[in-house]
VOGU-3710 file (C-alpha; in Angstrom, 3 decimals, decimal comma):
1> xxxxxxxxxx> 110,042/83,292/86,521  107,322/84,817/84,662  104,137/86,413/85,949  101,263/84,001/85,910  97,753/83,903/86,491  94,722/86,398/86,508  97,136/89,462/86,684  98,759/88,098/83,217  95,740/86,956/81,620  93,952/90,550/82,398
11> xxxxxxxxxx> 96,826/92,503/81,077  96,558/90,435/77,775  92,968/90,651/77,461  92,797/94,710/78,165  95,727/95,064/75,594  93,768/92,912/73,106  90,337/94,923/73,291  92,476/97,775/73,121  93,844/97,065/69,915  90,747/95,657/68,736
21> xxxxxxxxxx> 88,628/98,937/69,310  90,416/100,864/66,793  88,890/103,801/68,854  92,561/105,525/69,269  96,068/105,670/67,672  97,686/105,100/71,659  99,032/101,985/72,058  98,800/100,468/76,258  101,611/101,077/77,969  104,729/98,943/77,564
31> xxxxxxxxxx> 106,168/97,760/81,106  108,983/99,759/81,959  112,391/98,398/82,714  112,589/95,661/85,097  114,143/96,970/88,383  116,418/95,775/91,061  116,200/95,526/94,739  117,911/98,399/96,689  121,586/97,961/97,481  121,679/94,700/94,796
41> xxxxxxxxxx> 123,459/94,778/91,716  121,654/94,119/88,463  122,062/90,459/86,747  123,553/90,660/83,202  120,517/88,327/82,490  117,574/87,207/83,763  118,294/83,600/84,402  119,289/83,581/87,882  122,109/81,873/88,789  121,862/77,430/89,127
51> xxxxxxxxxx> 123,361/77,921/92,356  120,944/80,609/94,190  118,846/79,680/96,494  114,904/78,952/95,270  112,427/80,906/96,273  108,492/82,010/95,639  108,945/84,818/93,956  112,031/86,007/92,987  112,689/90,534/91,601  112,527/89,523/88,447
61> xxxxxxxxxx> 108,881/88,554/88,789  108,085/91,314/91,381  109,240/93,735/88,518  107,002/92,418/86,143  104,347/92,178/88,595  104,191/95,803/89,208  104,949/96,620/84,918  101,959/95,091/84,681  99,838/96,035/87,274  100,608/99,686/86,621
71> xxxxxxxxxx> 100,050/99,647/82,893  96,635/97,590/83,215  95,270/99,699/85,839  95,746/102,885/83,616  94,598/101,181/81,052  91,297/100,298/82,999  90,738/103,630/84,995  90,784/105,557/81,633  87,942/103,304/80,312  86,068/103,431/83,264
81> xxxxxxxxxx> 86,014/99,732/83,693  85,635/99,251/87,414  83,976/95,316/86,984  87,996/94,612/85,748  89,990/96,771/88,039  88,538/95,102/90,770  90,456/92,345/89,885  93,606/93,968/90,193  93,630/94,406/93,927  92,189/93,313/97,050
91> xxxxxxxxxx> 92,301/93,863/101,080  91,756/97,393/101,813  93,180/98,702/98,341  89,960/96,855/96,961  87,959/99,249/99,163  89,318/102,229/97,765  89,782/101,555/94,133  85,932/101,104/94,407  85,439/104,256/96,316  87,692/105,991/93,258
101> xxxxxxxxxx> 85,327/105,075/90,992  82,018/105,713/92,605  83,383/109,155/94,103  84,219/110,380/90,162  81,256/108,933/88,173  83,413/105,710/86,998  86,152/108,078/85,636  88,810/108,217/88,789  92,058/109,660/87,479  94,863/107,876/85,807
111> xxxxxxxxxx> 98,139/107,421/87,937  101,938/108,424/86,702  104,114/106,138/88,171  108,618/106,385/88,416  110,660/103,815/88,754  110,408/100,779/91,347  112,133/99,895/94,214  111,795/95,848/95,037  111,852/94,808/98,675  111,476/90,931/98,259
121> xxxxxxxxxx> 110,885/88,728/100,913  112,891/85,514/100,806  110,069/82,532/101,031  110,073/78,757/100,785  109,570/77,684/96,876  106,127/76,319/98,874  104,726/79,298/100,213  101,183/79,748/99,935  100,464/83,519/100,067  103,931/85,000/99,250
131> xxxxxxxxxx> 104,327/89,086/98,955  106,826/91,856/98,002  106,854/95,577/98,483  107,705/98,373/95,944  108,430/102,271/96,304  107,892/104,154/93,438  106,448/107,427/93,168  103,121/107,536/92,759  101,830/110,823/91,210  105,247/112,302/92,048
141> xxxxxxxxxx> 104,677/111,026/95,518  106,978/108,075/96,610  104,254/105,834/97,603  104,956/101,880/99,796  102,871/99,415/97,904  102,693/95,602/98,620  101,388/93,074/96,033  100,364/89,780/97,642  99,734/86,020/95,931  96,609/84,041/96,523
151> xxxxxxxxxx> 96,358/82,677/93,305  97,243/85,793/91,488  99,391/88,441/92,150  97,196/91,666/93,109  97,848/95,101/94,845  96,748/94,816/98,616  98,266/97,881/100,286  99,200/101,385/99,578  100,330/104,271/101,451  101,934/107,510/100,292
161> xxxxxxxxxx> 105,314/108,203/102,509  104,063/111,722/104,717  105,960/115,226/104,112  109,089/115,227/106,179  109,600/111,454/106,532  111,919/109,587/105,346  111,884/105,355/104,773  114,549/103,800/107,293  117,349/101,317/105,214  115,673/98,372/104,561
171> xxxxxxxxxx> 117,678/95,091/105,651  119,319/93,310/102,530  120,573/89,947/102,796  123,821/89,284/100,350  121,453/88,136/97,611  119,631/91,448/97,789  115,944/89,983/99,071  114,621/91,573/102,181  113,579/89,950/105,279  109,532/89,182/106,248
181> xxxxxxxxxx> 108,845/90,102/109,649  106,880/87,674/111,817  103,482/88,727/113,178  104,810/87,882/116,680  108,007/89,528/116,644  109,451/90,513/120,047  112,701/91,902/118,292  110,366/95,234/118,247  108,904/97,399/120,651  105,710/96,740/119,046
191> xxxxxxxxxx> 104,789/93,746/117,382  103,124/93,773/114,001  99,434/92,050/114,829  99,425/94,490/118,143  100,327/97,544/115,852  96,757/98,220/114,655  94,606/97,738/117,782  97,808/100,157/119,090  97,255/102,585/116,606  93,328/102,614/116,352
201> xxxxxxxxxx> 93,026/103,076/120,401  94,966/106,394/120,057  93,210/107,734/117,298  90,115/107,340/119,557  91,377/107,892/122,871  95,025/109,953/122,775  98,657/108,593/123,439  97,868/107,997/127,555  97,195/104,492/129,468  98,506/101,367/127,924
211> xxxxxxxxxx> 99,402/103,564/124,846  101,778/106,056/126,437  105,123/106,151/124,403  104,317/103,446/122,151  103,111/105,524/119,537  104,436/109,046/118,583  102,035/112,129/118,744  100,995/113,346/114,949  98,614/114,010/112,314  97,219/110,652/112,370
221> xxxxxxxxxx> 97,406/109,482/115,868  96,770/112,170/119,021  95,332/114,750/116,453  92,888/112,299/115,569  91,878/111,759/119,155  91,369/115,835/119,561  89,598/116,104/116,488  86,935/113,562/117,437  86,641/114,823/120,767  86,041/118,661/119,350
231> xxxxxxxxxx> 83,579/116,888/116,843  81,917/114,899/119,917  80,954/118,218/121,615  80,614/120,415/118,667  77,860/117,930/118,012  75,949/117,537/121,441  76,186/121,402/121,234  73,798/121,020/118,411  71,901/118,505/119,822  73,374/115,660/117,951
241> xxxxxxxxxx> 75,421/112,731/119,390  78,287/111,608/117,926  81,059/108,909/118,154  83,960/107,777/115,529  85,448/104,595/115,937  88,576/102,800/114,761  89,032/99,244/113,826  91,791/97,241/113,214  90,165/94,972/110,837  91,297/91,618/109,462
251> xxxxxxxxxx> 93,151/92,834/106,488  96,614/91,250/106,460  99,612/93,012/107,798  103,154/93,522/106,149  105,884/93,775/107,798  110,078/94,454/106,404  113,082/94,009/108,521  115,284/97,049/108,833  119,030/97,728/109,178  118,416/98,934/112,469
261> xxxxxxxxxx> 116,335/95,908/113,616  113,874/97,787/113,431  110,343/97,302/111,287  108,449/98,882/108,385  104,947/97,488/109,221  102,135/98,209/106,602  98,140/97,772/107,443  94,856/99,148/107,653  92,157/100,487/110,297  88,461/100,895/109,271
271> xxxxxxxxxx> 87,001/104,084/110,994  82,969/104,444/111,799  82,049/107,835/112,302  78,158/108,076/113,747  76,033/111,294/114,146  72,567/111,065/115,664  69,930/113,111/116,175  68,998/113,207/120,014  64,945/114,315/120,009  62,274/113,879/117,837
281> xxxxxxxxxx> 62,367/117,168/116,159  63,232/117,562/113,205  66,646/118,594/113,365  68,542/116,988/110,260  72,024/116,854/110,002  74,535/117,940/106,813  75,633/115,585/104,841  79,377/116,668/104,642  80,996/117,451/101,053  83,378/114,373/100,940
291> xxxxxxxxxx> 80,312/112,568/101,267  77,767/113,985/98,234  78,834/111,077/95,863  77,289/108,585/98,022  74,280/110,997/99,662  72,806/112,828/96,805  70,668/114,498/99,964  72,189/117,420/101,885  70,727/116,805/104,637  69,649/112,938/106,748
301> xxxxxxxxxx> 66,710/113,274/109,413  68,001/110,804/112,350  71,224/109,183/111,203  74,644/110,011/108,843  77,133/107,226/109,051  80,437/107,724/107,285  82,992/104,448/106,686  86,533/105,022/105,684  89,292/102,656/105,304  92,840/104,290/105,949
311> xxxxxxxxxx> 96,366/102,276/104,838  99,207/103,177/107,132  103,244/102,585/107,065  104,434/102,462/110,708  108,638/102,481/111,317  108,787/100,646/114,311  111,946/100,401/116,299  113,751/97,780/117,591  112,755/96,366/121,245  116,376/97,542/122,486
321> xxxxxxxxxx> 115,494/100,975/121,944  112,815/103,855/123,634  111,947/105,056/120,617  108,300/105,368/119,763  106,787/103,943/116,993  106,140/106,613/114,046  103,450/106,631/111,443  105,553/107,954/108,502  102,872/106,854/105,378  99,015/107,118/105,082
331> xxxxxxxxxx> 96,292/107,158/102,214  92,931/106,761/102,658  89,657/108,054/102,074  85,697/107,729/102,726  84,460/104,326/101,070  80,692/104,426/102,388  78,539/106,956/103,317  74,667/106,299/104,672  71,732/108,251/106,644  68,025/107,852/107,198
//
């Protein structure tokens, strides 16, 4: 099966105007080989065999998927065409790639990119909104990534694996495709649409009440919740109010089967972070460096609200176990910054 669709017809188009510019001797990157699933063993050819079992998108096409998407997006960020990049991803990904290019004057950075890894759900030949993961290193990062189909095939989620952690085994079935998780599963201690309100309610509030042992402690979870509260009384200190706020928003969440029974769940959480003046003085608050590409202003009078969107990987074990959930891959970043 051959990659279809806007992805395709984008690739073609950006290679075209390429060539047609005559403006350098570099030709656009050719897709690199196509890769297998982990733990499968490569086809001598890539008709797949009359007797396997159909299904929406098979790793042939997931490898081409990603071949292209990686060369076109290169190909994009190095002209500084954000209008088309747009159009290679979506969900919370979309959010970002925009913030990349307002944050570096329309010029964000190009990626390097290693070989794939193809975890490929098995779907019905008639599923609507089929997906796959990949990890490849990003950057020289090994980085989760999951492409999703609604119409076109287009990057949704990203999130670079954190120092020190390592991906459980993902489950393989004979064929080599991986397993989708349902967003109701009860084989895990946490299921995946509960994951996110989880997650944001102790990066506000700490790892205690309804949250206690869910979630493990870290960077991204009860250090969060310390930070803000610091920040909360650093700022009435200075006569300011303050409050940051997580969402888990209504991008759509991934989730793998693992050998363990466990889960690899991917999603996102929005985070609103408000700082208000608390008199009428004039006591104007610092626009923070991170934020200078969207508030040209070092200083707002009354109000400096800061939007981020931040793409997690989550190992959740299986319901059998005591485990806690562990965030083991983030990336994320400020995608909105406004004051008065």
């Amino acid at each position: 099966m051959r990659v279809h669709g806007r992805l395709k017809a984008l690739a073609l188009t950006v290679a075209l105007l390429t060539g047609a510019a005559g403006c350098s001797s570099a030709a656009a990157p050719a897709p690199g080989p196509a890769a297998t699933p982990r733990g499968a063993t490569p086809s001598p050819s890539p008709t797949a065999s009359p007797t396997a079992p159909v299904t929406a998108v098979t790793p042939e096409e997931a490898a081409e998927v990603f071949a292209t998407f990686t060369a076109t997006d290169n190909l994009l960020r190095a002209a500084g065409d954000q209008r088309l990049d747009m159009e290679l991803t979506r969900d919370a990904e979309a959010r970002l790639t925009a913030a990349a290019f307002l944050s570096t004057s329309g010029k964000p950075p190009t990626r390097a990119w290693g070989s794939p890894t193809l975890y490929v759900p098995r779907f019905p030949a008639g599923e609507r909104a089929p997906w796959f993961s990949v990890v490849a290193t990003r950057d020289g990062h090994p980085t989760v990534l999951t492409f999703a189909k609604a119409g076109d095939w287009r990057l949704g989620a990203a999130a670079r694996l954190l120092p020190g952690r390592e991906l459980p085994p993902v489950a393989l079935d004979p064929d080599g495709y991986a397993t989708a998780v349902p967003a109701d599963d009860k084989a895990i201690t946490v299921s995946p649409q509960y994951l996110g309100p989880l997650h944001a309610t102790v990066a506000e509030t700490g790892g205690d009440g309804v949250a206690a042992g869910l979630i493990a402690a870290g960077p991204h979870t009860t250090e969060v919740a310390t930070q803000i509260t610091a920040d909360r009384e650093k700022a009435k200190k200075n006569g300011f109010s303050y409050d940051s706020i997580f969402t888990a928003n209504d991008f759509p969440v991934y989730g793998l089967r693992t050998a363990d029974g466990g889960a690899l769940i991917q999603y996102a959480l929005s985070r609103t972070t408000t700082t208000t003046t608390k008199t009428a003085e004039d006591d104007y608050i610092p626009v923070p460096s991170s934020a200078r590409w969207a508030i040209s202003a070092p200083v707002v009078r009354r109000t400096l609200r800061l939007s981020e969107v931040h793409q997690y990987v989550t190992s959740v074990p299986a319901s059998t176990t005591r485990k806690a959930a562990e965030v083991i891959a983030h990336d994320g970043s400020l995608v909105r910054a406004g004051g008065d």
